[in-house]
C-alpha positions as CSV (number, residue, x, y, z in Angstrom):
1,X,90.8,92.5,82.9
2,X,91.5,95.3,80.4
3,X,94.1,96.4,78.2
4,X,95.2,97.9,75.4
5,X,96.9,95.0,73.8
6,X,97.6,91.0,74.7
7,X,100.1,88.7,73.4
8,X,101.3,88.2,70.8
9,X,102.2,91.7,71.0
10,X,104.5,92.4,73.2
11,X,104.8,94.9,76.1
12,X,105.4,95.6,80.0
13,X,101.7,95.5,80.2
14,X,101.0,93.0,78.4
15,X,103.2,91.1,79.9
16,X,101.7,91.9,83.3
17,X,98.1,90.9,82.2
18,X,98.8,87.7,80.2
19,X,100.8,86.1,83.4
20,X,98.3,87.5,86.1
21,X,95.2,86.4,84.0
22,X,97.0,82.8,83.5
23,X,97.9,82.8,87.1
24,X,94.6,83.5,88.5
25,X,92.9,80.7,86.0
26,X,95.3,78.0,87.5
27,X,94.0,79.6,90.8
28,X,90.3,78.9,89.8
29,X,88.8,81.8,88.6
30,X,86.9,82.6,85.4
31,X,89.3,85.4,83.4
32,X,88.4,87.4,80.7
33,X,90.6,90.0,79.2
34,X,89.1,92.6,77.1
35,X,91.7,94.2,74.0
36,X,91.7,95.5,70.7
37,X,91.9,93.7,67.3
38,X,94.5,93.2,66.0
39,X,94.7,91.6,62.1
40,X,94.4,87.8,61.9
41,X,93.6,87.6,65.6
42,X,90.2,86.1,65.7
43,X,87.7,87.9,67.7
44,X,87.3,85.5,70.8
45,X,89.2,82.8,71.8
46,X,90.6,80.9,74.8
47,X,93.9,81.0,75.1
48,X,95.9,78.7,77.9
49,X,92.7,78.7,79.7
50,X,91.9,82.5,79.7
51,X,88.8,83.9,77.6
52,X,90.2,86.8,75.0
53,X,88.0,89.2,73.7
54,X,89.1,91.3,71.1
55,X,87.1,94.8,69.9
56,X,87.3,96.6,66.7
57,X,89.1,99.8,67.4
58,X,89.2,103.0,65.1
59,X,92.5,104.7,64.4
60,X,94.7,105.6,66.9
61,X,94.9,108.2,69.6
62,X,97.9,109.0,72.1
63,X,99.5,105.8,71.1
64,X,96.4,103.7,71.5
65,X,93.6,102.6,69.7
66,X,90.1,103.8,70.4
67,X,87.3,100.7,71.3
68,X,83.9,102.3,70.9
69,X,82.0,98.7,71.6
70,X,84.4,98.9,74.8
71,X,81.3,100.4,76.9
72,X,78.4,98.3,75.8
73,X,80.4,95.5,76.1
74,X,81.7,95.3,79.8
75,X,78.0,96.5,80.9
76,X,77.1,92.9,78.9
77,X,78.5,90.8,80.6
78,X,79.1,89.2,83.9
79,X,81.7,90.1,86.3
80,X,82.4,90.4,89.7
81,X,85.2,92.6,89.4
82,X,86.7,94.8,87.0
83,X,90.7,95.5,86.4
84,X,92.0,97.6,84.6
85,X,95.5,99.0,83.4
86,X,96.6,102.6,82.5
87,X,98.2,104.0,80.8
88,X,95.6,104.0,78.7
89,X,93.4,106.9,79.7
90,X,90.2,106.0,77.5
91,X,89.6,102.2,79.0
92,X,90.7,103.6,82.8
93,X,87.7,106.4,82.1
94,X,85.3,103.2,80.7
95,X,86.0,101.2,83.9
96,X,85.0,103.9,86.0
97,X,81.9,104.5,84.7
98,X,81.1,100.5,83.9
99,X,82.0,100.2,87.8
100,X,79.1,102.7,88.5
101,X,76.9,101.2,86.1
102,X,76.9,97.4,87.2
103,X,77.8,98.4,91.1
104,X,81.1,96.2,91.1
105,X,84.6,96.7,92.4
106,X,87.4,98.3,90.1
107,X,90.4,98.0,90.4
108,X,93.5,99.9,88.3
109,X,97.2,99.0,87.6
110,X,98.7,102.1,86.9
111,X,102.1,101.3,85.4
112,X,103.2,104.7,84.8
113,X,102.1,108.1,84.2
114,X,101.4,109.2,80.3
115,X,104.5,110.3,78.3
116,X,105.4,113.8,77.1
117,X,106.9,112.5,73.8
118,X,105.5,115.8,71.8
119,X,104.6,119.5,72.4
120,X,100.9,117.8,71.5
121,X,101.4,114.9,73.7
122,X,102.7,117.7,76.8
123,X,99.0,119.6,76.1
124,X,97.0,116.4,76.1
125,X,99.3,114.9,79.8
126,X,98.3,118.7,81.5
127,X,94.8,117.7,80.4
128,X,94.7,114.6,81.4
129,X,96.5,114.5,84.7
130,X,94.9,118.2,85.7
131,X,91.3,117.1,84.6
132,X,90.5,114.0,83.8
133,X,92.5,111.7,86.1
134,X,91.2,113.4,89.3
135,X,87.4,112.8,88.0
136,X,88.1,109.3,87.1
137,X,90.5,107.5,90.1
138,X,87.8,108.9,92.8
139,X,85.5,105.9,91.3
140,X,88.4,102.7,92.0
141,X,87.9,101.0,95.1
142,X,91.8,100.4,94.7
143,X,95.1,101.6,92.8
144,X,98.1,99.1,92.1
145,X,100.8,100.8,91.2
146,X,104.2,98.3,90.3
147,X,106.8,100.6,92.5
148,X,106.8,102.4,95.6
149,X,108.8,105.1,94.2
150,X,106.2,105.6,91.8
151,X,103.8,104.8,94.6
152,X,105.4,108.3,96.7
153,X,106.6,110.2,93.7
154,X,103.4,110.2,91.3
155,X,101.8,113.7,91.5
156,X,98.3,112.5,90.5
157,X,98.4,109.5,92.7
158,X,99.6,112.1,95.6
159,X,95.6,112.8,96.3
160,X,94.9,108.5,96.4
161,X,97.4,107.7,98.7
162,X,94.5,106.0,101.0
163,X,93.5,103.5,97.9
164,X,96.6,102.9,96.5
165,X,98.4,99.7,97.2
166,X,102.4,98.9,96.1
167,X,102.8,95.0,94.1
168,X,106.0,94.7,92.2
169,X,105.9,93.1,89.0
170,X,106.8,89.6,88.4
171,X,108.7,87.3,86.3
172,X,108.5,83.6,85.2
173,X,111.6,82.3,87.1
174,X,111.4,78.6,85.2
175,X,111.2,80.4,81.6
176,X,113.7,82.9,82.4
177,X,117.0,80.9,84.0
178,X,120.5,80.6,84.2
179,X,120.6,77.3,82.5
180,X,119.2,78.4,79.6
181,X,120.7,76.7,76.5
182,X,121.7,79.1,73.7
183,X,124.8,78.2,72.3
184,X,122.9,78.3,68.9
185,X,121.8,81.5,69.6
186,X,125.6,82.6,69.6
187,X,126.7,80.8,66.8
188,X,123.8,82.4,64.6
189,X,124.9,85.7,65.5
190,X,128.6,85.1,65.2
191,X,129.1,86.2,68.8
192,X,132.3,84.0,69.8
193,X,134.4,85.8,72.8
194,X,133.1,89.7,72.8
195,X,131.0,90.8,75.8
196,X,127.7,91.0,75.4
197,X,125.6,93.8,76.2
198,X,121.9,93.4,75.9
199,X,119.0,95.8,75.2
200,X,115.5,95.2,75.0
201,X,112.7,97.3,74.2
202,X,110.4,98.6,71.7
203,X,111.4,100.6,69.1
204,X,108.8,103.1,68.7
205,X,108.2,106.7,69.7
206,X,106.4,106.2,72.5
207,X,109.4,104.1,74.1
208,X,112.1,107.0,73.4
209,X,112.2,107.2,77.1
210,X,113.9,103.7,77.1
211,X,117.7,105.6,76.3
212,X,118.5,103.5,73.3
213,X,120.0,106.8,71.8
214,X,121.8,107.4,75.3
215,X,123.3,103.6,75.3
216,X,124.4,104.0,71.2
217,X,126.5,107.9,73.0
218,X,128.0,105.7,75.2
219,X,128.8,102.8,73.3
220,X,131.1,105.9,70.8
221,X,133.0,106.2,74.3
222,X,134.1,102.2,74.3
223,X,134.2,101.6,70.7
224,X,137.5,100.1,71.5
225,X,136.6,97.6,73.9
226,X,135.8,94.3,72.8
227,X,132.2,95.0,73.4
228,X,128.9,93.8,71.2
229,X,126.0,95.4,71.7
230,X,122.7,93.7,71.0
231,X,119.2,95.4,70.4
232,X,116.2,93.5,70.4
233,X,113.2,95.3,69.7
234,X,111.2,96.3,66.2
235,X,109.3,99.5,65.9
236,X,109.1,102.7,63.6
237,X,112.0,103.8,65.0
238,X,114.3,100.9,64.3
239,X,115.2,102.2,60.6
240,X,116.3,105.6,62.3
241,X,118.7,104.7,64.9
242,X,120.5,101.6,62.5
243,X,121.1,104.9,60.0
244,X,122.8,106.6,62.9
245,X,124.7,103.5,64.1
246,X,126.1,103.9,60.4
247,X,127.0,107.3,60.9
248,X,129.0,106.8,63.4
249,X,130.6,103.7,62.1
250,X,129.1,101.2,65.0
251,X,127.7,98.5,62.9
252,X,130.9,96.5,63.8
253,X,129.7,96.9,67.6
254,X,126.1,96.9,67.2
255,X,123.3,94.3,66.0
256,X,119.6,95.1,65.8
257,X,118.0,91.4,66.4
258,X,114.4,92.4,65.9
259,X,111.4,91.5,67.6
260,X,112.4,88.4,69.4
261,X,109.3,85.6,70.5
262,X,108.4,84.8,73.7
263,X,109.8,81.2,73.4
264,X,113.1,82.5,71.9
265,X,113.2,85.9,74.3
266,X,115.2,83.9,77.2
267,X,118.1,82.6,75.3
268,X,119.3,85.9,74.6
269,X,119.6,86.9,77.9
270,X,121.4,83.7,78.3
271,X,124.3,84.9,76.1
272,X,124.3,88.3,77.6
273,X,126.7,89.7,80.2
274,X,124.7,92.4,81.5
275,X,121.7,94.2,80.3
276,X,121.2,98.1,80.0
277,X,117.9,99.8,80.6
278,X,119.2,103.9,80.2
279,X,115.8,105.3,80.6
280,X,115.4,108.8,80.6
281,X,112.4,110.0,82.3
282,X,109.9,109.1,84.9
283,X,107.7,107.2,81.9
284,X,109.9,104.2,82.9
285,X,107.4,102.7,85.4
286,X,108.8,99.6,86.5
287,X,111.5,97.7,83.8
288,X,110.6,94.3,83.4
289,X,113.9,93.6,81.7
290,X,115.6,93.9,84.8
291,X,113.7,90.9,86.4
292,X,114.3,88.8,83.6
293,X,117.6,89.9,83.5
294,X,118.4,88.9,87.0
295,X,116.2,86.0,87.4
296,X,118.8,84.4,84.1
297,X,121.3,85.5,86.7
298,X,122.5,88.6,84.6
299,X,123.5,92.2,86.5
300,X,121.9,95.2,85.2
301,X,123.3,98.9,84.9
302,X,119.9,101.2,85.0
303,X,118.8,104.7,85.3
304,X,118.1,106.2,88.7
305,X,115.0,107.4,88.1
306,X,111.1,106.3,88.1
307,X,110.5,102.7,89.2
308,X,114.2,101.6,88.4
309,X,115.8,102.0,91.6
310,X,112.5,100.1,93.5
311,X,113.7,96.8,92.1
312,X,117.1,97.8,91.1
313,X,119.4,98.1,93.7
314,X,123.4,100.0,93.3
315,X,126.1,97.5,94.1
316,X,123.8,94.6,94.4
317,X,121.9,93.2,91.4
318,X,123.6,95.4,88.9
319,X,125.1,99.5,88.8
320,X,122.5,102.6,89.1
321,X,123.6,105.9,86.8
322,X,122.1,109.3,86.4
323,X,119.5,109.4,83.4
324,X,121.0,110.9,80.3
325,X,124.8,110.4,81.5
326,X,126.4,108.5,78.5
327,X,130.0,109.1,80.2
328,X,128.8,107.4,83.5
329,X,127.1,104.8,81.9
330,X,130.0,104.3,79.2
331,X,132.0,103.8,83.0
332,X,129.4,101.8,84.6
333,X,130.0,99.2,81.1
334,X,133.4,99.3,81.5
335,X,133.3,98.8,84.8
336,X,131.1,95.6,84.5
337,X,132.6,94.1,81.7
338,X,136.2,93.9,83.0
339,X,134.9,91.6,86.2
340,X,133.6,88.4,85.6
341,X,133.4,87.8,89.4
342,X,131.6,91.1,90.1
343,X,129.3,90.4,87.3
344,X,128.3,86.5,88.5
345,X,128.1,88.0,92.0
346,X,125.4,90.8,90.9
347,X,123.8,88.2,89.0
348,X,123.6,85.6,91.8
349,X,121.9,88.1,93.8
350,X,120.0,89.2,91.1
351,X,118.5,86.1,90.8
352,X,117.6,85.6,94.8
353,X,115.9,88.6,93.6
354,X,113.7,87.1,90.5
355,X,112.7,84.5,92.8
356,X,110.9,86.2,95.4
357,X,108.8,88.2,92.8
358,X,107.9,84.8,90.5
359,X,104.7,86.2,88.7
360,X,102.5,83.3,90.9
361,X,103.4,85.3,93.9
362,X,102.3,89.0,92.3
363,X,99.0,87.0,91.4
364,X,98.6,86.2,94.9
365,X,99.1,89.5,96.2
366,X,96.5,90.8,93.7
367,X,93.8,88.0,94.1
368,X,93.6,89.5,98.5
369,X,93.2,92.9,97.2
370,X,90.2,91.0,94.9
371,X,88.8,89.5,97.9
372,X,89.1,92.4,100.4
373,X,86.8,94.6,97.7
374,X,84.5,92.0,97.3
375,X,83.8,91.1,101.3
């Protein structure tokens, strides 16, 4: 499996590829995951029972680092079957060609399209998905993308329809759970009987698409309410939007947590009473928050747009607005936060939800896809 990163750091993708590659080893198979350095990370090493192989990389392009021993080294070794996950346009080229070179499936999870996050970035996306894309998704025997929306709505995935296969994400359901003790969580962050509101999310440019700066609009709308809003998420943003929650004199409403660990990542959705996920664009390819929120039994108020509404449904696990409405989602808040029994219904359903996409059931899903291209 490729990717651009692996745990510790954390992302959607990562995320994806640390719990399929786990999944399949308890399933029997041999896993290697291919990724970049990263500093005191030693080079190769097995981790829960998954072989990690980290490459030097040099500097950073389009939000990614660039592997030059990436080529050499997949054509090294042996594998059966090749996986790879976009967006990450460099090691979904590399696949293709390494596919061609040892004669083995490929296979690529395409979370989302590339983001348009500069004028720069908008020249390189016209490139990519006029140009390169079309060259290199002829040469995968099969395209997972995470949400049939994206699945029917993806412009460069419109010409792969025949090869391209929908398998939502998944979520550990034990890890993240209703039962969750946290209590100490609370009293650390002096929360006693304000509503909690819960955003997670890297801060960084690349994740602007997530709405922080839409949520911190609406919470100027409900600055009366007695509303806290927690942000958990580090990035080279972060600095930026705690000046502006100054600005605006929201530092009474709002606390920025930080990264949060894996092991400590569930309790805060324990003390939550909703989370928010105001994404702004079609970048938003799935939202893995909003299965971990449900499956701790938590509703969710999201942005109709990209893969949001496939998992997210309006009136059922949690309250679907318009992208870039802070009024609507200021009501949607409001709305939420005065029921207790609306929000432990959502949540209940939510949950029912979580369960039947637990991350051993994705890896199931992906292992027949596996064995179909390798009959």
């Amino acid at each position: 499996m490729i990717n651009t990163f692996y745990p510790p750091w954390r992302g959607g993708a990562e995320t994806y590829v640390k719990n399929l590659a786990e999944n399949f080893v308890r399933m029997g198979h041999e896993v290697r995951v291919v990724v970049a350095h990263q500093p005191l990370s030693p080079g190769e090493y097995f981790q829960d029972g998954v072989l990690v192989k980290r490459l030097k990389s040099v500097g950073m392009f389009y939000g990614v680092p660039i592997m030059p021993e990436l080529l050499q080294y997949l054509v090294s070794i042996d594998a059966d079957l090749i996986h790879v996950n976009f967006p990450n346009p460099f090691n979904a080229i590399i696949g293709a060609v390494v596919s061609r070179i040892k004669k083995i499936p490929a296979v690529l999870t395409w979370h989302n399209d590339l983001p348009s996050v500069t004028k720069l970035a908008g020249s390189i996306v016209q490139i990519h998905d006029g140009l390169a894309a079309p060259i290199y998704l002829k040469y995968y025997d099969s395209i997972i993308t995470t949400s049939n929306i994206y699945h029917k709505k993806s412009k460069i995935l419109r010409k792969f329809q025949n090869k391209t296969r929908t398998i939502f994400n998944g979520v550990d359901c034990k890890r993240f759970n209703p039962d969750v003790y946290a209590e100490d969580i609370k009293a650390d962050l002096k929360i006693k009987n304000s509503k909690v509101i819960l955003f997670v999310a890297a801060l960084t440019k690349w994740h602007r698409y997530k709405g922080l700066d839409v949520l911190l609009e609406a919470f100027k709308l409900i600055r009366d309410m007695d509303i806290k809003l927690l942000i958990v998420g580090g990035g080279d943003l972060k600095s930026g939007y705690e000046t502006y929650t100054k600005s605006v004199n929201l530092t009474d409403k709002v606390k920025f947590v930080g990264e949060v660990s894996d092991e400590f990542l569930p309790k805060y959705y324990s003390i939550a009473d909703m989370l928010v996920l105001p994404s702004k664009d079609r970048s938003e390819g799935f939202g893995l928050t909003i299965l971990e929120a449900n499956a701790s039994g938590k509703p969710v108020i999201g942005s109709n747009i990209g893969g949001i509404p496939g998992i997210l449904t309006d009136n059922v696990n949690g309250i679907l607005v318009p992208p870039n409405n802070p009024t609507l989602l200021a009501d949607a808040i409001c709305r939420l936060s005065s029921s207790d029994k609306l929000r432990e219904q959502m949540g209940e359903r939510g949950r029912q939800i979580a369960i039947m996409h637990d991350w051993s059931k994705v890896a199931v899903e992906t292992e027949k896809i596996y064995f179909e291209l390798l009959d």
